[in-house]
C-alpha positions as CSV (number, residue, x, y, z in Angstrom):
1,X,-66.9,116.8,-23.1
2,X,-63.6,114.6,-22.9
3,X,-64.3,112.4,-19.6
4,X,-60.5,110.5,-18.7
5,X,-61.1,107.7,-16.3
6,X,-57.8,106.3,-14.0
7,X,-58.8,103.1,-13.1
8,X,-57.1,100.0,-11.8
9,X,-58.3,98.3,-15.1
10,X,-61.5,98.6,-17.1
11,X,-60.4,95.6,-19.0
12,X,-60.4,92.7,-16.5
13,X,-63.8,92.7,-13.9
14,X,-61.8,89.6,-11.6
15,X,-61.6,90.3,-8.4
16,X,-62.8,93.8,-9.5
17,X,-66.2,95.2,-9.2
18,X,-65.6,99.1,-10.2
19,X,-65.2,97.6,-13.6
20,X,-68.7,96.9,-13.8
21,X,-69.4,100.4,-12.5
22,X,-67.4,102.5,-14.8
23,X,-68.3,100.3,-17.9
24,X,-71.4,101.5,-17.3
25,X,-70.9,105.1,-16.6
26,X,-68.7,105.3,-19.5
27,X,-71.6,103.6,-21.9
28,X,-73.8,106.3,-20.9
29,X,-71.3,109.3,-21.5
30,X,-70.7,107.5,-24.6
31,X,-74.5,107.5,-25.7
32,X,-74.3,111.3,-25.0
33,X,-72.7,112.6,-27.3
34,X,-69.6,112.8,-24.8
35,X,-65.7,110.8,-25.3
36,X,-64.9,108.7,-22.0
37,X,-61.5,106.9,-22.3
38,X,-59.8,105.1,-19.5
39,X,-56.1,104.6,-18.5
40,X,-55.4,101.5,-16.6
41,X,-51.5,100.5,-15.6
42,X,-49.7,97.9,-17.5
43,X,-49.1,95.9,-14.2
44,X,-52.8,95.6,-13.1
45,X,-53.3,93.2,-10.8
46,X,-57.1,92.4,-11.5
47,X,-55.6,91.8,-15.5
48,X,-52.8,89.7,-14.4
49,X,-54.6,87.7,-12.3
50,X,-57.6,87.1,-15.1
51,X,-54.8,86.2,-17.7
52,X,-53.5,83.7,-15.1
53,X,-56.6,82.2,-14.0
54,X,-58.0,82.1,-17.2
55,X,-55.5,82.4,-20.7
56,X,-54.9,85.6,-23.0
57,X,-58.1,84.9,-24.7
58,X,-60.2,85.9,-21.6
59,X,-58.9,89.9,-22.6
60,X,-61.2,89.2,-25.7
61,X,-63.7,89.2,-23.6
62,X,-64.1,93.0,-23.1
63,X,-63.7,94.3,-26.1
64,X,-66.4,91.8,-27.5
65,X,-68.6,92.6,-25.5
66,X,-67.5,96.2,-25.3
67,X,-67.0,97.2,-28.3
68,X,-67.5,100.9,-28.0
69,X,-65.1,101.3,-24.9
70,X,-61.8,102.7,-25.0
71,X,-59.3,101.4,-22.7
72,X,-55.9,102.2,-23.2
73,X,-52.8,100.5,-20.8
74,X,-50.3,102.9,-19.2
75,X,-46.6,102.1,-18.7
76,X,-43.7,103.8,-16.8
77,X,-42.4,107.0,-18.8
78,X,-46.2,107.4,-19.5
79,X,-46.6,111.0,-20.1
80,X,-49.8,112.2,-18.2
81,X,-49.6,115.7,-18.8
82,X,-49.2,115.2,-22.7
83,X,-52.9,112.6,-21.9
84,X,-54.6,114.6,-19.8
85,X,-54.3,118.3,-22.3
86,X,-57.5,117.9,-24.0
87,X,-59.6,116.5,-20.9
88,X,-62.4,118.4,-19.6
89,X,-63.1,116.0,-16.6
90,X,-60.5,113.4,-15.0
91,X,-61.9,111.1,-12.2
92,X,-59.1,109.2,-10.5
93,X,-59.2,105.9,-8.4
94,X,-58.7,105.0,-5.6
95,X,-56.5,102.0,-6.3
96,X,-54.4,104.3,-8.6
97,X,-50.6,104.5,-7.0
98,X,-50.3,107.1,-4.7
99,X,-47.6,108.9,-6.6
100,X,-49.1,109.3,-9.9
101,X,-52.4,110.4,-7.5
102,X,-50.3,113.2,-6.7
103,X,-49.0,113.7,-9.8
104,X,-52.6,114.2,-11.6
105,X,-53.1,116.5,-8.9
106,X,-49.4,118.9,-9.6
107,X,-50.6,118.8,-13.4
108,X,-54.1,120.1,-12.3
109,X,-52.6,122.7,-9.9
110,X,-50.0,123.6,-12.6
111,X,-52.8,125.1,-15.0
112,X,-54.5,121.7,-16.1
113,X,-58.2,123.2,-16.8
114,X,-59.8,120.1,-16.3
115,X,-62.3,119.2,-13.6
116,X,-60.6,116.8,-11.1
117,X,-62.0,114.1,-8.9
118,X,-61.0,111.2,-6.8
119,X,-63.3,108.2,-7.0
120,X,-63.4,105.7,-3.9
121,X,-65.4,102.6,-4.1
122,X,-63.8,100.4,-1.2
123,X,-63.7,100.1,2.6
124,X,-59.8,101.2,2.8
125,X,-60.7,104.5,4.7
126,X,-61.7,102.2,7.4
127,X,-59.6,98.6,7.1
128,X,-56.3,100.5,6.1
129,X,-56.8,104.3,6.7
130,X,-53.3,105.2,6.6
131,X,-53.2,104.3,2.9
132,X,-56.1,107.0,2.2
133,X,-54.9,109.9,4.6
134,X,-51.9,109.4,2.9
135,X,-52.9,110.6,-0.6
136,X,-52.4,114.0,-1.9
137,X,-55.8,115.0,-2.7
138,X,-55.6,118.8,-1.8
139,X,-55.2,119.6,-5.6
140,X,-58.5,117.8,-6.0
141,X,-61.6,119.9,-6.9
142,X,-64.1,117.3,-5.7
143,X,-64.2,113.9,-4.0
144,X,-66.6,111.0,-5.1
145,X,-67.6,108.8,-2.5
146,X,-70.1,105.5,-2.8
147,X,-71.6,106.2,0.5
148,X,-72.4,108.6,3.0
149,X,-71.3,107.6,5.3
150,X,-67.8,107.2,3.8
151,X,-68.4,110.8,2.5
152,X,-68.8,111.6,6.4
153,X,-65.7,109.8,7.0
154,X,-63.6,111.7,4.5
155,X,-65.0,115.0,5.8
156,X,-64.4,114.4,9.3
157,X,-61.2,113.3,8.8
158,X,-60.2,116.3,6.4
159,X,-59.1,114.7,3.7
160,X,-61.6,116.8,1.1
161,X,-64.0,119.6,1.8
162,X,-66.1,119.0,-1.8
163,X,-67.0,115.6,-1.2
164,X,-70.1,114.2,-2.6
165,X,-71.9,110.9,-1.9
166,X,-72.3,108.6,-5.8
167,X,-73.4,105.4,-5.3
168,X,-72.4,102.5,-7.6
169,X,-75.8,101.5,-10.2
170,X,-76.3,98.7,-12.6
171,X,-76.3,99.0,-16.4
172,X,-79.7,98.7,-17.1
173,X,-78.6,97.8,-20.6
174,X,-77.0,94.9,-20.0
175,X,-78.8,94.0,-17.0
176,X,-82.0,92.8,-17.2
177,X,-84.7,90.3,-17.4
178,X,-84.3,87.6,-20.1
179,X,-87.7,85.7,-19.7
180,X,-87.0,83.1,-22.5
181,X,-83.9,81.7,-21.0
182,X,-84.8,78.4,-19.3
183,X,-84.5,78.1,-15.6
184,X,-81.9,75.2,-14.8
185,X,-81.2,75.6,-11.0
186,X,-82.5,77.2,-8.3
187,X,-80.1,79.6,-6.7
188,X,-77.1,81.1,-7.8
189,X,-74.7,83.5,-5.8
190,X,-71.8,85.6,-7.8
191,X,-69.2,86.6,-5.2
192,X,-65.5,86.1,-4.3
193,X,-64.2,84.5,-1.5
194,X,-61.5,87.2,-0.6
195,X,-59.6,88.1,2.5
196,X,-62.3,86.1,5.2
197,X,-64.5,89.3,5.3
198,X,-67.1,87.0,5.1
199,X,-66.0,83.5,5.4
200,X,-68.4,82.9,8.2
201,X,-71.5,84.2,6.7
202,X,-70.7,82.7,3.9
203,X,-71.2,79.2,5.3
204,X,-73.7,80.5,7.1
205,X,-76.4,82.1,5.0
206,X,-75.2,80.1,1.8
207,X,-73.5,76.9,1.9
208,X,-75.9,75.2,5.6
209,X,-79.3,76.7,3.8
210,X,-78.5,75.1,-0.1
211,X,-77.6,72.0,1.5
212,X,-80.8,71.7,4.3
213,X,-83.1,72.2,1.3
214,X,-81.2,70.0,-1.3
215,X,-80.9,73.1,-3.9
216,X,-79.6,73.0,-7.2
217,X,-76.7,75.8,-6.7
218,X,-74.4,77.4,-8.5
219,X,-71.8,79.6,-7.1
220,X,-69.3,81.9,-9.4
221,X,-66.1,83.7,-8.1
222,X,-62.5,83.7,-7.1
223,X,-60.1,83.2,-4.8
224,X,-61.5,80.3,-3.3
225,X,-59.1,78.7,-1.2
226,X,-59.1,74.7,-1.5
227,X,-60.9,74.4,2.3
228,X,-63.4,77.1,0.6
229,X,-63.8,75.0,-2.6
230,X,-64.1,72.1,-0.3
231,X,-66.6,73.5,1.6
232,X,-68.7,74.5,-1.5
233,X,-68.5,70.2,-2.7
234,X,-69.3,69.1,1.0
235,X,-72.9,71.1,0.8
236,X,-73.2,69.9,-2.7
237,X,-72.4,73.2,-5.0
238,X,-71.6,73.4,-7.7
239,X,-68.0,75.9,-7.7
240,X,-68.1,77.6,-11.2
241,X,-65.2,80.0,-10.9
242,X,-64.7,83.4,-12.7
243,X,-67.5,84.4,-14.6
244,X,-67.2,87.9,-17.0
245,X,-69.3,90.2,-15.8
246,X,-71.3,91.1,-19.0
247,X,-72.6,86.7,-18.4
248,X,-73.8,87.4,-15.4
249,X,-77.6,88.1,-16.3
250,X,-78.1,85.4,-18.2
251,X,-77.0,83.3,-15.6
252,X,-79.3,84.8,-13.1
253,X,-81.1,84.1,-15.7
254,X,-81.2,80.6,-15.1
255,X,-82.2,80.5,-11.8
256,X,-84.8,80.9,-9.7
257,X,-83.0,82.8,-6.1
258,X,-80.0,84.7,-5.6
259,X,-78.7,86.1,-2.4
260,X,-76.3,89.4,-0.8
261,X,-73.8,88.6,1.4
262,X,-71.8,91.2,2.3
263,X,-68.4,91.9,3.7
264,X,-67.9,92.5,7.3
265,X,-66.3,96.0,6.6
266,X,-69.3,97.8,5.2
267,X,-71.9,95.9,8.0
268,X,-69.5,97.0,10.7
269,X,-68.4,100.4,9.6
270,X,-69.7,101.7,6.3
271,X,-73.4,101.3,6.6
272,X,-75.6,102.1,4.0
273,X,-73.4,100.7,1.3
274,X,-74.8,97.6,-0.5
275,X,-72.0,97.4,-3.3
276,X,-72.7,96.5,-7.0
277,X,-74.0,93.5,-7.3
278,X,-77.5,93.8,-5.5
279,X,-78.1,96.5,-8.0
280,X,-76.8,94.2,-11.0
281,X,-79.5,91.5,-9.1
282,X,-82.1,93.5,-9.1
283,X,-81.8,94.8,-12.3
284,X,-82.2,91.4,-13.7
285,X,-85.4,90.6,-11.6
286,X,-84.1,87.6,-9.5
287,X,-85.6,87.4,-6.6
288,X,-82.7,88.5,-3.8
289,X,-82.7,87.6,-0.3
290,X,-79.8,89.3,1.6
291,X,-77.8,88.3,5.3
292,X,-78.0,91.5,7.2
293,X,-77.3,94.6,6.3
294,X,-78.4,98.2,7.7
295,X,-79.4,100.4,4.3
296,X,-79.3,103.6,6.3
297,X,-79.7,106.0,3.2
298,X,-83.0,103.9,2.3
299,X,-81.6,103.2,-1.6
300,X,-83.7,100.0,-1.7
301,X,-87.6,99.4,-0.1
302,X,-86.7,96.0,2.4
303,X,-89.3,93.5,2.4
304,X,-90.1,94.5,-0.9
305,X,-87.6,95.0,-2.7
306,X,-85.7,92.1,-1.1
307,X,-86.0,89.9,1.9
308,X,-83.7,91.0,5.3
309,X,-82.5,87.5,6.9
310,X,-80.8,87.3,10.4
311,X,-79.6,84.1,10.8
312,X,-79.0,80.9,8.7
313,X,-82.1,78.9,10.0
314,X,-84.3,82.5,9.0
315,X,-82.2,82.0,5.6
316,X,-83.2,78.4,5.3
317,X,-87.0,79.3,5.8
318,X,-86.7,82.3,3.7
319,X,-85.8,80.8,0.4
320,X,-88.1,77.5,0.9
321,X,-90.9,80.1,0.7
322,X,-89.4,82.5,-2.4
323,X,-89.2,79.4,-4.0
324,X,-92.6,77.6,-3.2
325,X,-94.6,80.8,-3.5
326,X,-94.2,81.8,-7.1
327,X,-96.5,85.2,-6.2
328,X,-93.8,86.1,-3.5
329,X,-90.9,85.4,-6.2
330,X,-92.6,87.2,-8.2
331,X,-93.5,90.1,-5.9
332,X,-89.7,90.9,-4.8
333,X,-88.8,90.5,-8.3
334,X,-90.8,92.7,-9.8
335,X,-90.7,95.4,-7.1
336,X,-86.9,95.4,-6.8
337,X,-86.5,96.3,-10.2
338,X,-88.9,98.6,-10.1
339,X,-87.0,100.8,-7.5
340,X,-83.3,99.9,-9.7
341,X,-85.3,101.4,-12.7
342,X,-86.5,104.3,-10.8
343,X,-83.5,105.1,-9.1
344,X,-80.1,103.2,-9.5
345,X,-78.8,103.0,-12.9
346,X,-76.0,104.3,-14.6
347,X,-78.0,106.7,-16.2
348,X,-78.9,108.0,-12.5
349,X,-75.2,108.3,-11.7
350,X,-74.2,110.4,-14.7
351,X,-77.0,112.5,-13.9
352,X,-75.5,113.2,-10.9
353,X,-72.3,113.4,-11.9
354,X,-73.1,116.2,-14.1
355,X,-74.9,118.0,-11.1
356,X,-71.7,117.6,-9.4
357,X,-69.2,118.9,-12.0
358,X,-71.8,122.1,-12.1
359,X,-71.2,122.5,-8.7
360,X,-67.2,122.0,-8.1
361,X,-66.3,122.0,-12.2
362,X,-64.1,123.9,-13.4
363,X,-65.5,127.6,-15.8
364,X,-64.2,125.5,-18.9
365,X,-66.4,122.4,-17.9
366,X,-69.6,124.5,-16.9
367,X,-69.5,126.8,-19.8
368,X,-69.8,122.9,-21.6
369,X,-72.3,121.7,-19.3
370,X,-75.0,124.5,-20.1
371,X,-73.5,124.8,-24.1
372,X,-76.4,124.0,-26.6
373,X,-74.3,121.6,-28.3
374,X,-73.8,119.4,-25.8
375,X,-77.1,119.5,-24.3
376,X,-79.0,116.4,-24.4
């Protein structure tokens, strides 16, 4: 089958973690036998801000180390309809503009035979609700959601009836263990600054505990502000800045602790929804202690899989024992991979989505989805 992707970009991951997501996704569709391609707009903000931050040569990035992925940039005058003919399944995201949401959903009404669904990875049908109940999605024939209870969220508010929960997974192919890299620091954190949804916690569970214990840490992200950046220096951190996704491992790699911190928006309101990089940490067996978050649809095996901290003192006393205890390290690392294995990768994910397009596809996708020939 032909699987289109409308993404904000597939090229740039800055400031852009549904990158890592669909890369992966589209890897796996790849591997089946099955073409993915993606359309991302000309004026992405997640590129423009990556060329900015780091040069033209940071685009060679993704094709280098993504060889097999087919991105292709969209401009105005772009003819959809002409794109989308030949498509068998078209999942549109969230951050796509509204009006060409609506248009993808006219040229589906209109007699497009492809499958259609709307994708949404973020917190916006909480933080800025008026931007989701604002979308024409009644032309949709299913809705993706990362969480259930954002699925709940878009059912009660009646903005989809077919709406299914599909988490976000780690490439298991690109994220994992890399035993013979040498350990040169002790904890690491990948995360951006963004927006203060987690300015607080940030110093809290992050900055106060690296410097009480004198750790060698490395932090990678962006927007930092200069007080942010400042704040990093003062508890002796080393700021790294952007960092392409596909480098992440092996700089887990390199140390010994990582942590979750995340943003106030799913702790207060979206429960249940850890985001991608927990998965991405777990996949690469680092040991991963998180602030607080409630994992209501029991993805991951707490205390196990991870360690659950409630303050920045408990954080503190927390990772001088992961890192003293090399059984414990050991323990969480080995166990929290063991569930992402088991459960959360991108394999996982198309699985489902292929359950899902047999359930809301359209006749032309499910006479595909049982044909010999395209059976695995």
């Amino acid at each position: 089958m032909k699987f289109v992707f409308y993404t904000h970009s597939l090229i740039s991951d800055w400031n852009h973690g549904n990158a890592h997501f669909l890369r992966g996704i589209m890897r796996d569709l790849i591997r089946r036998g099955h073409e993915a391609v993606a359309l991302e707009p000309f004026d992405s903000w997640s590129r423009g801000n990556l060329v900015q931050d780091q040069g033209e040569a940071a685009l060679s990035d993704f094709s280098t180390h993504f060889p097999e992925l087919n991105a292709e940039i969209y401009y105005a005058g772009f003819n959809h309809e002409a794109a989308l003919a030949d498509a068998d399944v078209v999942v549109v995201h969230e951050w796509t503009d509204p009006a060409l949401v609506s248009e993808i959903g006219r040229i589906r009404a209109s007699g497009g035979t492809f499958t259609l669904l709307f994708h949404d990875t973020h917190h916006r049908a909480v933080s800025s609700e008026g931007a989701i109940a604002g979308l024409r999605l009644t032309e949709y024939d299913g809705i993706l959601a990362f969480g259930e209870t954002l699925r709940e969220r878009y059912l009660n508010a009646g903005w989809g009836s077919n709406v299914f929960t599909w988490h976000e997974a780690a490439d298991d192919t690109l994220f994992k263990p890399m035993p013979e890299v040498e350990k040169t620091g002790d904890l690491i954190w990948v995360g951006n600054w963004g927006d203060d949804e987690r300015s607080a916690e940030i110093i809290e569970f992050l900055v106060q505990p690296a410097k009480a214990l004198r750790l060698k840490t490395l932090v990678h992200g962006v927007r930092y502000p200069d007080h942010a950046k400042q704040a990093l220096k003062d508890g002796e951190i080393t700021f790294g800045g952007w960092i392409a996704n596909a480098k992440v491992p092996h700089a887990f790699a390199q140390h010994r602790v990582t942590v979750h911190i995340p943003r106030c928006p799913y702790v207060q309101n979206l429960p249940g929804i850890p985001t991608i990089r927990p998965f991405e940490a777990l996949a690469c067996g680092i040991p991963l202690l998180s602030a607080p978050w409630d994992d209501a649809e029991h993805l991951f095996r707490p205390g196990e899989d991870y360690l659950i901290v409630h303050s920045g003192e408990e954080m503190t006393t927390r990772l001088r024992e992961v890192l003293s205890d090399r059984d414990l390290a050991d323990s969480l690392a080995r166990s929290g991979r063991e569930t992402l294995k088991a459960h959360h990768t991108c394999r996982h994910r198309v699985d489902e989505l292929l359950t899902i397009l047999a359930d809301c596809g359209t006749d032309r996708v499910t006479r595909k989805l049982v044909s010999p020939e395209v059976a695995e």
